[in-house]
C-alpha positions in Angstrom: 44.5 113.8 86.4 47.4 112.2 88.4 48.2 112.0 91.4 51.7 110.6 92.7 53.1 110.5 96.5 55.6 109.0 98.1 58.1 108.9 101.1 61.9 109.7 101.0 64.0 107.1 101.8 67.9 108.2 102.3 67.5 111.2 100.9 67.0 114.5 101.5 64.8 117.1 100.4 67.8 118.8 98.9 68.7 116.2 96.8 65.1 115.6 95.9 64.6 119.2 94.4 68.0 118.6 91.9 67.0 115.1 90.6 63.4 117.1 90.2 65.4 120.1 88.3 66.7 117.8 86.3 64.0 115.8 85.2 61.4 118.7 84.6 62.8 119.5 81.1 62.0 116.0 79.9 58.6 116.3 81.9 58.0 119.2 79.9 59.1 117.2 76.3 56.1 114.2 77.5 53.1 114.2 74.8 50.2 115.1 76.2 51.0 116.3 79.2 49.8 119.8 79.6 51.4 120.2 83.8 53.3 119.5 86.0 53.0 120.5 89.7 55.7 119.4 92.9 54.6 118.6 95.6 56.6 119.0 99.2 55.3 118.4 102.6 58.5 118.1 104.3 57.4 118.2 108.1 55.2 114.0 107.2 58.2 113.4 104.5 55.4 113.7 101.9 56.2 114.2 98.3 54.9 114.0 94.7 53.1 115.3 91.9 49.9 116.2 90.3 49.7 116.0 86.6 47.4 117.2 84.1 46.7 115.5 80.9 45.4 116.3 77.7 43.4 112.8 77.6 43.6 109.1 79.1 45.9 107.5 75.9 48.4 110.5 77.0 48.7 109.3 80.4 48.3 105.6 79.3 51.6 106.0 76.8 53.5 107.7 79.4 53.1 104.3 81.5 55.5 102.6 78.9 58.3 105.1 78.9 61.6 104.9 79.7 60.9 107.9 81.9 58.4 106.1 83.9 60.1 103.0 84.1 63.0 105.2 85.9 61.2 106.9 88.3 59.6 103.7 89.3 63.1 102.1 89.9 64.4 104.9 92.1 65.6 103.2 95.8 64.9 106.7 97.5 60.8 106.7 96.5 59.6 104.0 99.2 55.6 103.9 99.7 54.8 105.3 96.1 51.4 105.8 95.9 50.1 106.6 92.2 46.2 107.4 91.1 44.6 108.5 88.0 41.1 110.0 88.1 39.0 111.3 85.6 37.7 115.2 85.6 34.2 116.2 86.1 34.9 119.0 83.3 31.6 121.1 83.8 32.0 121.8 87.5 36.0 121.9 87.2 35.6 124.7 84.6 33.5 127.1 86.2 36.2 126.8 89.4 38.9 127.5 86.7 40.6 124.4 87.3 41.1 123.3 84.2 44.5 124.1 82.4 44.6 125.0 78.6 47.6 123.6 76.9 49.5 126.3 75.4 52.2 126.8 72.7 55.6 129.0 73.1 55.2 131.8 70.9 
C-alpha cells in the first residue's frame, strides 16, 4: 500500500479534480496497480491518494516512470508526503480490505 498527501499550493480544488480526471486513465494503464482512491479534505487543504498494489516490484517500477517523475515536479503539490507500507494479509482479509484485481469482461 501507498499512501500520498499533500498541500495545494495556487490552486484550487477545482482545478485539482480536472488534472485528477485527467490522469486517472493513465493511472488505470499502470502495471500492477490494482486501485486507485482520491483523497479530499478540503476544510486542512489535505489531499492525496491511497494505492493498492499487486506486489512491491509494482510499486518499485512505478517510481521510475515518466508518470511519477510528473507528479513529483508539479509547483501546486507543496509538503508531499509519500509512504509505502506492507499489508498484514491475514487480518486485512477477514476485514475485507483486500482488493482483487479484476479483468474487464
Amino acid at each position: 500500500m501507498q499512501i500520498v498527501t499533500f498541500n495545494l499550493t495556487n490552486c484550487s480544488q477545482a482545478e485539482l479534480e480536472k488534472i485528477c480526471r485527467e490522469l486517472a486513465p493513465q493511472f488505470a494503464a499502470v502495471p500492477g496497480l490494482i486501485s486507485k482512491v482520491y483523497l479530499s479534505d478540503p476544510a486542512n487543504n489535505i489531499y492525496g491518494g491511497v494505492y493498492t498494489w499487486q506486489d512491491r516490484a509494482s510499486y518499485d517500477a512505478y517510481t521510475r516512470t515518466e508518470l511519477f517523475k510528473l507528479l513529483g515536479s508539479r509547483p501546486i503539490f507543496s509538503n508531499v508526503v509519500l509512504q509505502c507500507f506492507d499489508v498484514l494479509e491475514e487480518p486485512t482479509r477477514v476485514t475485507r480490505g483486500l482488493i482483487t484485481q479484476t479483468t474487464a469482461a
